[in-house]
C-alpha positions in Angstrom: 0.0 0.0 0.0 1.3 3.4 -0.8 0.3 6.4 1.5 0.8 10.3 0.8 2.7 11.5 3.9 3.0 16.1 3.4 3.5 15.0 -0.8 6.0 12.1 -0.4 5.2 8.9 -1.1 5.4 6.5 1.6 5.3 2.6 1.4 3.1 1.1 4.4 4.2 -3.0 4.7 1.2 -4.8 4.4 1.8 -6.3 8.1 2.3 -3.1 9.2 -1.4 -2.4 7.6 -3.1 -5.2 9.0 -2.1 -4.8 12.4 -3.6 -1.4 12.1 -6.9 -2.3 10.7 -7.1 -5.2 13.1 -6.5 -2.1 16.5 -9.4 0.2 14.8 -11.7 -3.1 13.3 -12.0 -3.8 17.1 -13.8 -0.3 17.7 -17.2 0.1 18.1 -19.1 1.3 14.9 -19.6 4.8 16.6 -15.5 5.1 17.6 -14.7 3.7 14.1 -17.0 6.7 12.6 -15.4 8.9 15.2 -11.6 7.8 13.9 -12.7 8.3 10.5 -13.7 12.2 11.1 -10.5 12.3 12.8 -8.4 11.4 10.4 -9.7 13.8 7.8 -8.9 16.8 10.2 -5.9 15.5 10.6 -2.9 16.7 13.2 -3.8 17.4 16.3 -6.9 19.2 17.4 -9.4 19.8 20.2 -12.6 18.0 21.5 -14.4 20.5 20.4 -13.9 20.5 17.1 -14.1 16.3 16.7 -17.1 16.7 18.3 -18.8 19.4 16.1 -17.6 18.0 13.0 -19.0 14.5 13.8 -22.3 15.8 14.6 -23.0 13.8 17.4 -24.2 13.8 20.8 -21.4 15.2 23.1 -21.7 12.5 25.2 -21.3 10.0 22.6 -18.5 11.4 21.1 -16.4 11.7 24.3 -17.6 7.7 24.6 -15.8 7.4 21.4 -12.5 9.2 21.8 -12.0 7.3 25.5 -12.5 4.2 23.7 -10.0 5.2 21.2 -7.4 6.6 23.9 -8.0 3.0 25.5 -7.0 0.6 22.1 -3.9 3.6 21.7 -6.0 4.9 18.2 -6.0 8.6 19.9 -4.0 9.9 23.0 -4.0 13.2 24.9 -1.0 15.6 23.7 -1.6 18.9 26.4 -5.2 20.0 25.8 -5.5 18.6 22.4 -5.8 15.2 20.9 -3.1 13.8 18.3 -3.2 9.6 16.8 -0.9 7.3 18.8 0.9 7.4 15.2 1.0 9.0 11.9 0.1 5.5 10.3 -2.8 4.7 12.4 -4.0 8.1 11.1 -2.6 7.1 7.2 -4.8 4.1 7.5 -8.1 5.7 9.4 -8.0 8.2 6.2 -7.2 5.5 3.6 -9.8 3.4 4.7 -12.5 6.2 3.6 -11.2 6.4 0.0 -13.4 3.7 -1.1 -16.2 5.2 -0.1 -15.7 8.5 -1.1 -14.8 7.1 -4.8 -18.4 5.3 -5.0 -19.8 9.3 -3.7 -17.9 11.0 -6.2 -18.2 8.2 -9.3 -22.3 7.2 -8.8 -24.2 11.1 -9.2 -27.6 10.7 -7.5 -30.1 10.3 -10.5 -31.9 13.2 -8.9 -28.6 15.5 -9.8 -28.8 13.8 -12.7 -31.9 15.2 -13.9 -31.3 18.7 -12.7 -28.1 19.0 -14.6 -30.3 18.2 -17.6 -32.3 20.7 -17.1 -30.1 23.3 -15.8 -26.1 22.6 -16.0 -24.9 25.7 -14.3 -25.8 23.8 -11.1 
């Protein structure tokens, strides 16, 4: 697997892959969804602004990030949090690109049909 590390290409070893899917495949569906949002802020940020940007509940959010500090996804860094490593965060972010190509490739028939009637939009 090759990751994009500040516009360098970086080789990831597959065991080195797995063994970090295998920490964040044993989160909960909500901390997994959490890890995700994290990973496309990137670097280190607040609570604050994890929580805003994954839109939900405070409570379940800080649920989420303690049980991401617990399997070493996320730790504390001051008053901010930061991923244990820059690879857990590499494969929280490249686990998303799948997704985001099926987003970006399959338009919503609904777009669709209001580009054919008006393509400035």
């Amino acid at each position: 697997m090759e990751l994009r590390d500040e516009g360098a290409a970086v080789s990831l070893p597959a065991s080195v892959r797995d063994l970090v899917v295998r920490r964040l495949d044993r989160l909960g569906a909500r901390s997994q969804q959490v890890a995700a949002v994290a990973a496309v802020i990137g670097r280190r940020f607040d609570f604050a602004l994890l929580h805003s940007a994954s839109g939900m509940e405070e409570r379940d959010a800080a649920e989420a990030v303690d049980e991401m500090v617990r399997h070493h996804v996320l730790q504390a860094v001051g008053n901010h949090l930061d991923f244990t490593h820059d690879r857990v965060r590499d494969v929280a972010y490249g686990r998303l690109l799948p997704r985001a190509d099926v987003f970006c490739i399959a338009p919503s028939p609904r777009r669709s049909r209001r580009r054919a009637r008006d393509p400035a939009t």
